[in-house]
C-alpha positions as a Markdown table, in Angstrom:
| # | Residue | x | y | z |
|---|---|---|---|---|
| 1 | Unk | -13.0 | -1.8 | -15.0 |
| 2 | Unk | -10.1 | -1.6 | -12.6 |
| 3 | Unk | -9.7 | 0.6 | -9.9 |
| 4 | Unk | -6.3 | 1.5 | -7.8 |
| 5 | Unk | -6.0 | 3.6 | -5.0 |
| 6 | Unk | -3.0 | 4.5 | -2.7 |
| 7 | Unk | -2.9 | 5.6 | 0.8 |
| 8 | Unk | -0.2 | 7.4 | 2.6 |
| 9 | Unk | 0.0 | 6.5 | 6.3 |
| 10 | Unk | 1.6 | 7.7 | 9.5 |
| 11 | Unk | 2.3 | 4.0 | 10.8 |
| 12 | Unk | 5.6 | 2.9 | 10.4 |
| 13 | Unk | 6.2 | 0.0 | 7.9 |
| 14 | Unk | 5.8 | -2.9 | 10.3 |
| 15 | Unk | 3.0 | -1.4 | 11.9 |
| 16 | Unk | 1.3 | -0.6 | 8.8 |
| 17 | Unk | 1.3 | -4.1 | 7.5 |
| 18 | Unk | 0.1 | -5.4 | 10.7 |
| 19 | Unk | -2.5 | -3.0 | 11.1 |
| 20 | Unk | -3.8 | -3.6 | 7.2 |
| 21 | Unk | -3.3 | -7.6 | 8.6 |
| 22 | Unk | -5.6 | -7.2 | 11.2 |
| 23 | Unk | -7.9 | -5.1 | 9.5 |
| 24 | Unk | -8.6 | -6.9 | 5.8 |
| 25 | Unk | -7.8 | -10.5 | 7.2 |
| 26 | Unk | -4.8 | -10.6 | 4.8 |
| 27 | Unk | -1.6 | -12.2 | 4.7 |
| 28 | Unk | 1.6 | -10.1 | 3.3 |
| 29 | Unk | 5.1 | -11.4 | 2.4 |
| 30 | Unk | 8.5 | -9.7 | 3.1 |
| 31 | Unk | 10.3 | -8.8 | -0.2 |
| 32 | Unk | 13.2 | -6.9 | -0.6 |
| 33 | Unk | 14.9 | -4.6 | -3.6 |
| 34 | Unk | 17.1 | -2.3 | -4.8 |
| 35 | Unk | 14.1 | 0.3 | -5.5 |
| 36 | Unk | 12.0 | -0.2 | -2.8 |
| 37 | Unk | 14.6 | -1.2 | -0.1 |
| 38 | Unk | 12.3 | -4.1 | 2.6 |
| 39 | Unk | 8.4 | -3.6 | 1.6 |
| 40 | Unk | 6.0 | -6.1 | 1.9 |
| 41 | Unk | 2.9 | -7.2 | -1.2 |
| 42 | Unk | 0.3 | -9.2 | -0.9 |
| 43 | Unk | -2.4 | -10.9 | -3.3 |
| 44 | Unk | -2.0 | -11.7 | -7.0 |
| 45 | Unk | 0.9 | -9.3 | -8.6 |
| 46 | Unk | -0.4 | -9.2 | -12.0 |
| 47 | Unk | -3.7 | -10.8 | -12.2 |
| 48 | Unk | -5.4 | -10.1 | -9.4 |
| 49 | Unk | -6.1 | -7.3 | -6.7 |
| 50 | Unk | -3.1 | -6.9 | -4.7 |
| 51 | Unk | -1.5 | -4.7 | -1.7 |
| 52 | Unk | 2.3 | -3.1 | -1.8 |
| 53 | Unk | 3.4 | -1.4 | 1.5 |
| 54 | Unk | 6.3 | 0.5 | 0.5 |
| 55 | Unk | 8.6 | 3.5 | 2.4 |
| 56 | Unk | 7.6 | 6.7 | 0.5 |
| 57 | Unk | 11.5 | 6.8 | -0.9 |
| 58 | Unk | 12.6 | 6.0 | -4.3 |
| 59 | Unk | 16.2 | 4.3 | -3.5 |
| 60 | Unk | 17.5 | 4.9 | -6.1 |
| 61 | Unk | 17.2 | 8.5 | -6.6 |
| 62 | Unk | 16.4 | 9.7 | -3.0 |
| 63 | Unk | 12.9 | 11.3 | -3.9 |
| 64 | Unk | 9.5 | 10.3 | -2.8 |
| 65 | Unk | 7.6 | 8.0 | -4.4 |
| 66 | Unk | 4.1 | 10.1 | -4.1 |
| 67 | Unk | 3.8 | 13.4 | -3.6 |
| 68 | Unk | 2.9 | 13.6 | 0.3 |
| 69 | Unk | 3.8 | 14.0 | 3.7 |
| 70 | Unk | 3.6 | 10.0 | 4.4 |
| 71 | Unk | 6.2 | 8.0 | 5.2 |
| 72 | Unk | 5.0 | 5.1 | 4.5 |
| 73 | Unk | 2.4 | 3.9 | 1.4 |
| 74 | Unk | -0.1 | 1.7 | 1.3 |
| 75 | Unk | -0.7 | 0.6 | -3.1 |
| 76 | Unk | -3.8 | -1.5 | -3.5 |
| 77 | Unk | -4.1 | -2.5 | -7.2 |
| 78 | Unk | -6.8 | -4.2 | -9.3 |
| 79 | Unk | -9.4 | -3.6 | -6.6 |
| 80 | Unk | -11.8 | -6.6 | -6.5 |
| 81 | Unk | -13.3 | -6.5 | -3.2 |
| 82 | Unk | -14.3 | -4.2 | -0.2 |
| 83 | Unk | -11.1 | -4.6 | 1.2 |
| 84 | Unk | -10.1 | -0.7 | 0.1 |
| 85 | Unk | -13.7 | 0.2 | 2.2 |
| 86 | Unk | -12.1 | -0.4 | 5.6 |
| 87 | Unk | -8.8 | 0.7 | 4.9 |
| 88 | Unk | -10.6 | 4.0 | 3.9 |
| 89 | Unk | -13.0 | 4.2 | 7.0 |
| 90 | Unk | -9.7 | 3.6 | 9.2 |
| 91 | Unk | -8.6 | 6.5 | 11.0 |
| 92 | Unk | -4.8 | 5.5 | 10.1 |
| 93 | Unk | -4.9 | 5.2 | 6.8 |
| 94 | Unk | -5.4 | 8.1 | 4.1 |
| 95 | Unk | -6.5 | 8.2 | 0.4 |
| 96 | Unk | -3.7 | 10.0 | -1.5 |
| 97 | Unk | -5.5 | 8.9 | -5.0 |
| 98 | Unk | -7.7 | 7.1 | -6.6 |
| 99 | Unk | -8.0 | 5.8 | -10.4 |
| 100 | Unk | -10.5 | 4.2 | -12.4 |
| 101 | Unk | -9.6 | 2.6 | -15.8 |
């Protein structure tokens, strides 16, 4: 079973990676593309759980990325731990969506 869940946030990028830092004792990286523009990712891409923190704008066609009010989102992917639990009982953070597969 894997589980995924995205959260929008208020924060502003920087801010949201240091709150998530602080929060979930995790470490992220800077990256940078052409889609996402600067975001920072965290964990295991494909194999393992992992955190994106991305600006809620597709660059390349100038349209949000999910379907909110957020300007900044939060991905956490392959969901392993209980990492997701605080970011949900944070009062910055909100769930957007949740899948199980």
């Amino acid at each position: 079973m894997k589980i995924y869940e995205i959260y929008g946030t208020l924060l502003d990028l920087t801010s949201c990676k240091e709150k998530i830092e602080s929060l979930c004792s995790l470490k992220f990286e800077e990256r940078e593309s052409s889609y996402h523009g600067l975001y920072y990712i965290c964990g295991e891409k494909y194999n393992g759980e992992n955190y994106q923190i991305v600006e809620n704008i597709d660059l390349l066609d100038n349209e949000p990325l999910e379907e909110s009010d957020y300007p900044v989102i939060l991905y956490i992917n392959n969901i392993k731990s209980d990492k997701n639990k605080i970011v949900a009982k944070s009062k910055y953070f909100f769930l957007i969506s949740r899948e199980v597969l």
